[in-house]
C-alpha positions as CSV (number, residue, x, y, z in Angstrom):
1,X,-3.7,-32.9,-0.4
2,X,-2.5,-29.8,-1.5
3,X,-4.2,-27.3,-3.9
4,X,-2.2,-25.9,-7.0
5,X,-1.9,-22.5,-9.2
6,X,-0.6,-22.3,-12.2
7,X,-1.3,-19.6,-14.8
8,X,0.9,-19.2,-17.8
9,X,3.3,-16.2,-18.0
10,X,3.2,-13.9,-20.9
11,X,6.4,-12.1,-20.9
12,X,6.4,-8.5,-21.2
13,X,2.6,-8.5,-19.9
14,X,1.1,-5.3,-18.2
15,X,-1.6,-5.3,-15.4
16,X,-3.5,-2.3,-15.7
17,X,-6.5,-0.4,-13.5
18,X,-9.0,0.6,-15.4
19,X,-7.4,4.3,-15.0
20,X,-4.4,2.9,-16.9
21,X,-5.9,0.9,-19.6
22,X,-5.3,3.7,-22.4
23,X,-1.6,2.8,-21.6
24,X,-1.7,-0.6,-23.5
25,X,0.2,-0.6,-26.9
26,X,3.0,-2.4,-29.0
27,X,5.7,-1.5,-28.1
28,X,8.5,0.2,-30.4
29,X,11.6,-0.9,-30.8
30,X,14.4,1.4,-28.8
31,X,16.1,1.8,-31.4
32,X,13.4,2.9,-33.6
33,X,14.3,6.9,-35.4
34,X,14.2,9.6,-32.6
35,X,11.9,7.4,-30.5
36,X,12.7,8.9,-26.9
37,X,14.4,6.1,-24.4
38,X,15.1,8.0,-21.3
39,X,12.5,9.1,-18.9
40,X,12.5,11.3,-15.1
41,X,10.1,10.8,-13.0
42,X,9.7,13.5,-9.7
43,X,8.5,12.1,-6.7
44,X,7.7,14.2,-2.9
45,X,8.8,11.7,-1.1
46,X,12.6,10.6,-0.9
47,X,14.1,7.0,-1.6
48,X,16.9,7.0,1.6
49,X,17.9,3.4,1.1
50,X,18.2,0.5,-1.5
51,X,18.0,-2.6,0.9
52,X,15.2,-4.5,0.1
53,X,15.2,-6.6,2.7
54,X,14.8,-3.7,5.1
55,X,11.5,-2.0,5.3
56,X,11.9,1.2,2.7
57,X,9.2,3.9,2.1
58,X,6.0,2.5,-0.6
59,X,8.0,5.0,-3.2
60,X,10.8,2.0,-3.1
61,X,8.9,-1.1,-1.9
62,X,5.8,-0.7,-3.9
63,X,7.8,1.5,-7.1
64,X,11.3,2.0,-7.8
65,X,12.4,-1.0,-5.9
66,X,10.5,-2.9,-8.6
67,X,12.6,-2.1,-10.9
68,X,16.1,-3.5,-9.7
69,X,14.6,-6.5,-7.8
70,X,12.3,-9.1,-9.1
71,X,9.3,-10.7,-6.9
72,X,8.2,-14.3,-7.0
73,X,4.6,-12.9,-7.4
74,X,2.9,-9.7,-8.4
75,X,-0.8,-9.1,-7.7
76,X,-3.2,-7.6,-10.0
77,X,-6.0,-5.1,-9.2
78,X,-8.2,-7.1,-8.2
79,X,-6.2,-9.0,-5.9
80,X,-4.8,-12.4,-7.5
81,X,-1.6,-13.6,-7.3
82,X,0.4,-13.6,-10.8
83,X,3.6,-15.4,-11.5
84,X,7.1,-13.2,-11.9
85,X,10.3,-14.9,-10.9
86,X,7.6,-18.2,-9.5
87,X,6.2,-20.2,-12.4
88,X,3.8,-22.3,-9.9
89,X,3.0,-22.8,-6.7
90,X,1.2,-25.2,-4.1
91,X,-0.2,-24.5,-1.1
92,X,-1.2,-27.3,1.7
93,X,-4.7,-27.2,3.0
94,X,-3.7,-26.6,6.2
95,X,-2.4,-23.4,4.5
96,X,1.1,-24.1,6.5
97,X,3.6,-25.5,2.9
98,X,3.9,-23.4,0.2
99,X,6.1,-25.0,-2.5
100,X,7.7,-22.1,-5.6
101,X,8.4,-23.5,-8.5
102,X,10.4,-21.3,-10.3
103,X,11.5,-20.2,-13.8
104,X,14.9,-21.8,-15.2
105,X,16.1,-18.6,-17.3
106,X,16.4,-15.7,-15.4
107,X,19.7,-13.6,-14.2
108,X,21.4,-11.6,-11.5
109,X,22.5,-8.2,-13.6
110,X,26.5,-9.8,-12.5
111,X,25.4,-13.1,-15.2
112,X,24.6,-15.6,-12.4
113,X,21.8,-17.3,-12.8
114,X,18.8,-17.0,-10.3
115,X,18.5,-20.5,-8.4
116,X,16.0,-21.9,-5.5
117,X,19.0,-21.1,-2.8
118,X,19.0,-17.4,-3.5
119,X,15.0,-17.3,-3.2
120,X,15.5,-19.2,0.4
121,X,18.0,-16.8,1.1
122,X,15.8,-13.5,0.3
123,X,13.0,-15.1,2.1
124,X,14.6,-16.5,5.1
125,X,16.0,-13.0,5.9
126,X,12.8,-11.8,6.1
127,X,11.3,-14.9,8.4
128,X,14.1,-16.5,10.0
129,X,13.5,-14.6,13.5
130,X,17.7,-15.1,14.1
131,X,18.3,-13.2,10.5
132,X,15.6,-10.7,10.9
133,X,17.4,-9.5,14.1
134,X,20.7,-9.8,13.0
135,X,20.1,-7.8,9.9
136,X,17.4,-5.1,10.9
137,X,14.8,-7.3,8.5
138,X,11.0,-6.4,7.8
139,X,10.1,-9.4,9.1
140,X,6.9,-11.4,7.0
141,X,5.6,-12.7,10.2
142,X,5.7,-13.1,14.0
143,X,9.1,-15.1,15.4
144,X,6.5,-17.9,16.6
145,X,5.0,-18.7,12.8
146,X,8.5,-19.7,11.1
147,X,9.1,-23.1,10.3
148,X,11.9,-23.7,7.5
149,X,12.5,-22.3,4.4
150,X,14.6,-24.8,2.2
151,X,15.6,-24.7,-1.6
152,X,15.0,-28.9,-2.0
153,X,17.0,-28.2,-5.9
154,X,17.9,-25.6,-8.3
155,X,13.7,-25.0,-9.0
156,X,12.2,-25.2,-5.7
157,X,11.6,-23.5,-2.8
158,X,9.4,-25.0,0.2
159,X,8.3,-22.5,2.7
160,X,6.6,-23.7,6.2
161,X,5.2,-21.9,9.0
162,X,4.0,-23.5,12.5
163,X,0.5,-22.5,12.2
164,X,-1.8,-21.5,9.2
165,X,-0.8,-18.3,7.3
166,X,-1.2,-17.2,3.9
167,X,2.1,-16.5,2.8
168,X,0.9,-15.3,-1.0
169,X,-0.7,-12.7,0.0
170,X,2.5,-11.2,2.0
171,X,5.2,-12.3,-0.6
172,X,4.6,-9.3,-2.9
173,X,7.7,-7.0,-1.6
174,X,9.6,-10.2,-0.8
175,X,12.4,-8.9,-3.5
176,X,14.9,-11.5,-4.4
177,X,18.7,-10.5,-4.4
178,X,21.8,-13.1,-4.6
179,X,22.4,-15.1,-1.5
180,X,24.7,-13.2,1.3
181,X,23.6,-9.9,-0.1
182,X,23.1,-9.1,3.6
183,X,26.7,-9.7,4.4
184,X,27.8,-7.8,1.7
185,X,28.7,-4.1,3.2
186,X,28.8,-2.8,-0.1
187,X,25.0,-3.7,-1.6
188,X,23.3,-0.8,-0.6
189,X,25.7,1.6,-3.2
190,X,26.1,-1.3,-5.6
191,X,22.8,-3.6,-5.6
192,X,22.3,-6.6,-8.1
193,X,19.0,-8.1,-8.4
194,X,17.5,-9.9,-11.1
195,X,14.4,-6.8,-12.7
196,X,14.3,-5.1,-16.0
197,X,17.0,-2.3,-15.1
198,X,20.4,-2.3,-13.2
199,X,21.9,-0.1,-11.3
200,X,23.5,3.0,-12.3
201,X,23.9,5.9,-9.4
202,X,22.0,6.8,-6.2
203,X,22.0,10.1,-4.3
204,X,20.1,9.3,-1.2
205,X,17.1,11.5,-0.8
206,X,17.9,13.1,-4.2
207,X,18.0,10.7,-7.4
208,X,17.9,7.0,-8.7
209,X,19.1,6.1,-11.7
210,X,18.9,2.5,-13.1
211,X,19.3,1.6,-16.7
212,X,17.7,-1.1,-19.2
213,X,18.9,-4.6,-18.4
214,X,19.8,-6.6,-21.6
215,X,19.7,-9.8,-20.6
216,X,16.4,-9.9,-18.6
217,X,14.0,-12.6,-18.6
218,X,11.3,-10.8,-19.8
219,X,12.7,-9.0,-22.8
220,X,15.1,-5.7,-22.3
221,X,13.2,-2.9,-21.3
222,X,12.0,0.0,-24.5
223,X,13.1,2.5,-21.7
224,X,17.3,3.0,-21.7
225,X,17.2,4.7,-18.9
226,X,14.9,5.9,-15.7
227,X,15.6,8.4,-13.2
228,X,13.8,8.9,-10.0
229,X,14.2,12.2,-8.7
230,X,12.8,14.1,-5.4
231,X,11.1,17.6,-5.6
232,X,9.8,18.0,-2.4
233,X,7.5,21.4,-3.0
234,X,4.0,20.9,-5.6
235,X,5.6,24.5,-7.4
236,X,8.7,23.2,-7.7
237,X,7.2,19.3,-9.0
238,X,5.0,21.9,-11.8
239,X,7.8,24.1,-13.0
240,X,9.8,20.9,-13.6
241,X,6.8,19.5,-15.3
242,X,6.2,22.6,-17.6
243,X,10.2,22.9,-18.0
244,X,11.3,19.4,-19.3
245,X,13.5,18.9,-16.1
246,X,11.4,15.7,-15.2
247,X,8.7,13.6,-17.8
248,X,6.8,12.4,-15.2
249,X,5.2,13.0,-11.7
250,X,4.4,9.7,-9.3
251,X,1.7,9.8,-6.0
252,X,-0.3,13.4,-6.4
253,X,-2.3,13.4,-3.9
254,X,-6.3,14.6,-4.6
255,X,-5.4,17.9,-2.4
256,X,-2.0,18.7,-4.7
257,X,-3.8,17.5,-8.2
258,X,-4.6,21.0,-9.0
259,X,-1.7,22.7,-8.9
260,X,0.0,20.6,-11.3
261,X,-3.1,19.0,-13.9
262,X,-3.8,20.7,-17.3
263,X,-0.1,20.9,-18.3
264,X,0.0,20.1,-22.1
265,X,1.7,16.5,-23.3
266,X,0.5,14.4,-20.2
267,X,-2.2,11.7,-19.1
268,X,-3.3,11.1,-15.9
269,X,-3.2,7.2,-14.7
270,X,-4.6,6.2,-10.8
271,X,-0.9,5.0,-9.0
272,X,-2.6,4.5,-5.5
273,X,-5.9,4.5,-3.3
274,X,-5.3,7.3,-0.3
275,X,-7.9,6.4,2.3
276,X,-8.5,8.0,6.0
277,X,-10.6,7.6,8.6
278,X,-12.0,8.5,12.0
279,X,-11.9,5.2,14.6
280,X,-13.0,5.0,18.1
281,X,-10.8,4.0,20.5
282,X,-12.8,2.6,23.3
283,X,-12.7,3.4,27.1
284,X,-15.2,4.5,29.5
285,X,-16.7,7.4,27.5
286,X,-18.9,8.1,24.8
287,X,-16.8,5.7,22.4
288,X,-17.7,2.8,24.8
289,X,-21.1,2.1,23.8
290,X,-22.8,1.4,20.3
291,X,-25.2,4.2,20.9
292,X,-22.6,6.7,21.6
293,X,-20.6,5.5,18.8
294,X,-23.7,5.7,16.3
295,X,-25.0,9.1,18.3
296,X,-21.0,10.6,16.9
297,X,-22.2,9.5,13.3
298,X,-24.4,13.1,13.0
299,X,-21.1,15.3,13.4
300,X,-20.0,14.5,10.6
301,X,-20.6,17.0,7.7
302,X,-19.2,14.8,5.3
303,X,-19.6,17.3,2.1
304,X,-17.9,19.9,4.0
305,X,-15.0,17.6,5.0
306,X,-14.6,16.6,1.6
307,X,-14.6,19.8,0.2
308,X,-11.9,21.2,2.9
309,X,-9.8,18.3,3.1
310,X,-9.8,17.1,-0.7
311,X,-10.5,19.7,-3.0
312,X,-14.1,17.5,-3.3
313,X,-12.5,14.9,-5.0
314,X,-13.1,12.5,-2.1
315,X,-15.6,9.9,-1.6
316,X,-17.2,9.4,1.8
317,X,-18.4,6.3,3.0
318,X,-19.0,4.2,6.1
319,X,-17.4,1.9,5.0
320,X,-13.8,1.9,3.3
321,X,-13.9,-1.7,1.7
322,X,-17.0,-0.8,-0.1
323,X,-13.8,1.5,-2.9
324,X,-12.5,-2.2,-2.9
325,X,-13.6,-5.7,-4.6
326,X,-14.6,-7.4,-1.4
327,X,-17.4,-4.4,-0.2
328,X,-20.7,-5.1,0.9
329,X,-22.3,-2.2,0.2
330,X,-24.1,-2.0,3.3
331,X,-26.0,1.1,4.1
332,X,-25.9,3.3,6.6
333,X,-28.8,6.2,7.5
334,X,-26.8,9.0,9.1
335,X,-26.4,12.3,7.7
336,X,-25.3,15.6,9.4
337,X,-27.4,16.8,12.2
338,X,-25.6,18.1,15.3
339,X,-29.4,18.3,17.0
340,X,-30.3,14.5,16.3
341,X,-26.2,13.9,18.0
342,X,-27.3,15.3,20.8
343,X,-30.7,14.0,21.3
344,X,-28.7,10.3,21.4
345,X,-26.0,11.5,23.4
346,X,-28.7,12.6,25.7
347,X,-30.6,9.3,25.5
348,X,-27.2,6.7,26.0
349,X,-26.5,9.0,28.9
350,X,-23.9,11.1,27.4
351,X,-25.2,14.5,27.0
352,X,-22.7,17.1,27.9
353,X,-20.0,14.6,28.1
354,X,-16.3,15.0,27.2
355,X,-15.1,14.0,23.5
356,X,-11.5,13.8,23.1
357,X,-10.2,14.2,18.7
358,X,-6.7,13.8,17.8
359,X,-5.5,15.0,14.4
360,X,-2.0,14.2,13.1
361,X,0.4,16.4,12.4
362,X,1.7,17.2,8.9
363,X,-1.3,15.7,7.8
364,X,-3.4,18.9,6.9
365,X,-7.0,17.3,5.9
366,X,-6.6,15.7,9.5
367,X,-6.5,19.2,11.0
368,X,-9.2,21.1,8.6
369,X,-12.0,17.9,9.3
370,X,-11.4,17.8,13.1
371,X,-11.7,21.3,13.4
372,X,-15.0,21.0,11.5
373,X,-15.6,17.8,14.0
374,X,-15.2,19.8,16.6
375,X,-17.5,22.9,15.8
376,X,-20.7,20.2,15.7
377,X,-19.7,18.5,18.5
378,X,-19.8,21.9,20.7
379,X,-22.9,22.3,19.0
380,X,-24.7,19.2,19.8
381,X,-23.5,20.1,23.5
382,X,-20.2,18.2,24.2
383,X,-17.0,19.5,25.5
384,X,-14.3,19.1,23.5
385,X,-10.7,18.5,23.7
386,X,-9.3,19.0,20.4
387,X,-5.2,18.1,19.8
388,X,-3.1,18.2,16.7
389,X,-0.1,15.5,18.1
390,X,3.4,14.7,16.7
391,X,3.3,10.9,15.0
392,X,5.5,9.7,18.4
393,X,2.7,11.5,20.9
394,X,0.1,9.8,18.4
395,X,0.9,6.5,18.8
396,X,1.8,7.1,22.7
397,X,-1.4,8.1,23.1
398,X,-3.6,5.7,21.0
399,X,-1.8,2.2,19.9
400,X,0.3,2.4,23.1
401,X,-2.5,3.3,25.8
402,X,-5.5,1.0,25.4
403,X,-7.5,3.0,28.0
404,X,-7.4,6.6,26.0
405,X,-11.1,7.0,25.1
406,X,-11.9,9.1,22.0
407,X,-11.9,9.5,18.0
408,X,-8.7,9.5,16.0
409,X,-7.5,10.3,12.9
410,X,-6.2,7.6,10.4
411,X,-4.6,7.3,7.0
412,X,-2.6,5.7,4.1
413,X,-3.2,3.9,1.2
414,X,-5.3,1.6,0.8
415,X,-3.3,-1.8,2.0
416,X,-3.4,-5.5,-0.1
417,X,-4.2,-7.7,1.1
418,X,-7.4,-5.6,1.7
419,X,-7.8,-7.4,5.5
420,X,-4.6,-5.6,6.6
421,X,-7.0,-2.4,6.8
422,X,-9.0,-4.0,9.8
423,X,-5.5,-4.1,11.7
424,X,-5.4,0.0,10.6
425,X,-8.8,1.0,11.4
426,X,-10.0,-1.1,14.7
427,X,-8.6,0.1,18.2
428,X,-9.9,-1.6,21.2
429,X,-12.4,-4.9,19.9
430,X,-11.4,-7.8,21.1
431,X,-14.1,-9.7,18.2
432,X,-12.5,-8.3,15.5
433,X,-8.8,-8.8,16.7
434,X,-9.9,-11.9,16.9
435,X,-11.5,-11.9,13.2
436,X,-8.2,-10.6,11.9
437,X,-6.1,-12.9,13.0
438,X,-8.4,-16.3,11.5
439,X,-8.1,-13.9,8.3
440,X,-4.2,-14.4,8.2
441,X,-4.5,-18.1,8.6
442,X,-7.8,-18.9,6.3
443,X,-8.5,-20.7,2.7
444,X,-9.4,-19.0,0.0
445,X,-12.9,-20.1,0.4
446,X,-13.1,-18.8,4.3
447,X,-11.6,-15.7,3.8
448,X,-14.5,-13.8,2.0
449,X,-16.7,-14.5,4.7
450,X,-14.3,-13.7,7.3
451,X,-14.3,-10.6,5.5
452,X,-17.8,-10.1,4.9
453,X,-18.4,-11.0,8.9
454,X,-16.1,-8.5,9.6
455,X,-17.4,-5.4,7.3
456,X,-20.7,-6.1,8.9
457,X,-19.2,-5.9,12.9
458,X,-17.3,-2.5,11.4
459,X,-20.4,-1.0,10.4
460,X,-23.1,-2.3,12.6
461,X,-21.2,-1.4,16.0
462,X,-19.9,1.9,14.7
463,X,-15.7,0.5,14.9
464,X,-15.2,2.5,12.2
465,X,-16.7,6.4,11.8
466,X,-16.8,8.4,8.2
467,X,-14.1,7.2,5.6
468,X,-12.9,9.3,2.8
469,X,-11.0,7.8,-0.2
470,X,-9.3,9.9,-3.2
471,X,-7.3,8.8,-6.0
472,X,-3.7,9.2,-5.6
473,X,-2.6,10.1,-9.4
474,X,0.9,9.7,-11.5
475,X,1.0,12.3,-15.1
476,X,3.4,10.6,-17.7
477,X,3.7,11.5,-21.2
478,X,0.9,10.9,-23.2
479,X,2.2,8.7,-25.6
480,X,4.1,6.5,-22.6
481,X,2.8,3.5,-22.9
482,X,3.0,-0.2,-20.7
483,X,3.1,1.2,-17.2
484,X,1.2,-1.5,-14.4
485,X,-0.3,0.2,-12.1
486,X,-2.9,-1.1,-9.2
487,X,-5.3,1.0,-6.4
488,X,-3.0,-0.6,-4.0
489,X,-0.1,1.6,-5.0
490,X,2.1,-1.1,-6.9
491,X,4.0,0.5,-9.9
492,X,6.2,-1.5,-12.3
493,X,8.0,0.2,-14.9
494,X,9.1,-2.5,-17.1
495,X,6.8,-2.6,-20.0
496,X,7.0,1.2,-20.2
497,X,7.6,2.8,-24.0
498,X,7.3,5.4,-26.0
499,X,5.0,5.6,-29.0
């Protein structure tokens, strides 16, 4: 028995957050009067490579890489799957077959058609554990899960694992190039996919530039041509802005909005979710006991954190999911009160005891809250050893050293699927390792109360300290129109128009 999707596709459709829905519109025709085709966007953060295969930066994999490279799927905000280059799929109950069915009319930018063999091809270099060695691969799963991946004719494409794993949910940066791309010494300075634009030119770390495809499947892009350029420095990103040298500015962070909002001609849409967090690590300390972990819960001034680290455009919660669709909304009494900490430090038997806080460094809201951390915890009578480490002493430390006992920093954006998050946030629980892993295998209709279990173990045991989540923010134009944009951080470009 297998269970099938199918949901019709609606070329040209956009996906929009609720943020973004003032970007829907018909779109004009590109040739239409002195209607403006070409838009910049300025980025921080540098595209280095174009290999899709290979694991890129989100500002490729979960952006501009959208642009050259079609998916099978696409996922919308609130987390279902939506056809692209697949026009169906089944998948087994025992969650180990997926069958693609794909769509018979799209292209390669060189006029070849797309066909089942190159969709096994770009997927089988990403599972095949022989290919994902051989060519440096961002591999979709462990070596032990692959099965086969086989195109059985020109429309199909069966994928098996050896155990239970929901391959949807990872197959949304799966990009699909022409088979042997990866022997090909050349693809990375003259890629072909199948999206809305082609290449044009590509200055690592310094600009993209891809142009309207006219043949694609889903009607040739309004846009004639898009640039993706790097400004580094939030002045230089603003006097760009104000100047005309770019249109557009992708992933502000909450801290950096500021110094670049207000500029006349722009909208604001929500590109991202930034979340971070403070996890225990367990050893033999404080962090090893529930009462010690809930006694750490009064340190926290949370409005002074939020203030300090985001400019007050933060939201603090216990519990990160609750920003997402799948929250519980569980509540948690515990508000700032160094003297109540140390009343139940006292009372688990870990008054005057030694708290150890890593921050991360680079990451400046890590630094300003753990210095605030560390103030209350002096104050509710701990000694305190406070270090800002490098990421490579970070992970020695923590990830790599399962007896280090103490609270760390965490951050990034918010992950789909939204389960990856318990794999960010837990160090040390052998219940909810356990949890995370039935999560990767599980039905549809086990997974929300996999989920739900596993909210309630985060919060009830204290896994998971004070959260804070802030909109990450792209400006555009104000009379740009069509760009798909999710929490998550995917950004697709190819509905995008001018008005």
């Amino acid at each position: 028995m297998t269970r099938r999707v199918l949901r019709p596709i609606v070329a040209g459709a956009a996906l929009l957050t609720a943020a973004a829905l003032v970007l829907t519109g018909c779109s004009p025709s590109s040739d239409s009067g002195d209607t403006q085709t070409t838009l910049n966007v300025g980025m921080a953060s540098e595209i280095s490579a174009l290999i899709p295969w290979q694991q890129q930066g989100y500002n490729f994999s979960q952006n501009a890489g959208f642009t050259l490279f079609d998916t099978l799927i696409k996922f919308d905000d609130e987390g279902q799957a939506v056809p692209v280059l697949a026009e169906s799929w089944e998948i087994s109950d025992d969650q180990t077959t997926t069958t693609f069915t794909l769509r018979d009319d799209a292209v390669f930018h060189d006029g070849s058609p797309v066909t089942a063999a190159d969709v096994a091809y770009s997927i089988d270099i990403r599972a095949n554990p022989e290919l994902v060695a051989k060519y440096g691969s961002w591999a979709l799963f462990g070596d032990a899960m692959y099965g086969s991946v086989e195109a059985t004719d020109d429309t199909t494409v069966v994928v098996t694992t050896t155990s239970a794993f929901r391959l949807i949910d990872a197959m949304r940066r799966v990009m699909i190039v022409p088979e042997g791309s990866a022997d090909d010494p050349d693809f990375g300075q003259n890629p072909i996919g199948s999206g809305p634009f082609k290449f044009v030119s590509f200055d690592p770390g310094v600009k993209l530039t891809v142009e309207a495809f006219d043949d694609y499947w889903g009607g040739k892009p309004a846009i004639q041509t898009l640039s993706f350029s790097t400004i580094a420095d939030i002045g230089a990103q603003s006097s760009a802005l104000r100047s005309g040298d770019i249109d557009a500015l992708y992933d502000i962070s909450s801290a950096a909005f500021s110094q670049v909002s207000g500029i006349d001609g722009l909208q604001e849409i929500q590109t991202g979710t930034y979340f971070s967090w403070w996890m225990t690590q367990f050893g033999t300390g404080i962090t090893s006991t529930p009462e010690g972990r809930a006694a750490l819960r009064y340190l926290f001034d949370k409005d002074q954190m939020n203030a300090s680290a985001y400019g007050g455009e933060g939201t603090a919660t216990w519990n990160p999911f609750d920003e997402t669709p799948v929250g519980i909304g569980q509540e948690v009494e515990a508000e700032y009160d160094p003297a109540k900490a140390k009343e139940l430090l006292e009372a688990a038997g870990f008054g005057g005891a030694t708290l150890s806080i890593l921050a991360l460094e680079g990451y400046e809201d890590s630094e300003r809250m753990g210095q605030l951390l560390e103030q209350a915890a002096i104050e509710a009578g701990l000694t305190v050893d406070f270090r800002v480490l490098s990421v490579a002493d970070y992970l020695a430390t923590t990830y790599s050293d399962p007896t280090w006992d103490g609270i760390v920093y965490g951050a990034g954006t918010l992950p789909f699927p939204f389960y990856d998050a318990f794999d960010y946030m837990i160090l040390g629980n052998p219940d909810m390792a356990s949890l995370i892993a039935q999560m990767r295998g599980a039905s549809d209709a086990d997974l929300d109360s996999l989920i739900t279990e596993a909210q309630e173990i985060m919060v009830d045991d204290t896994l998971v300290l004070p959260a804070f989540v802030a909109p990450v923010r792209t400006l555009l134009p104000e009379n740009l129109t069509g760009v798909e944009a999710t929490t998550f951080g995917d950004v697709r470009w190819g509905d995008a128009s001018f008005q």
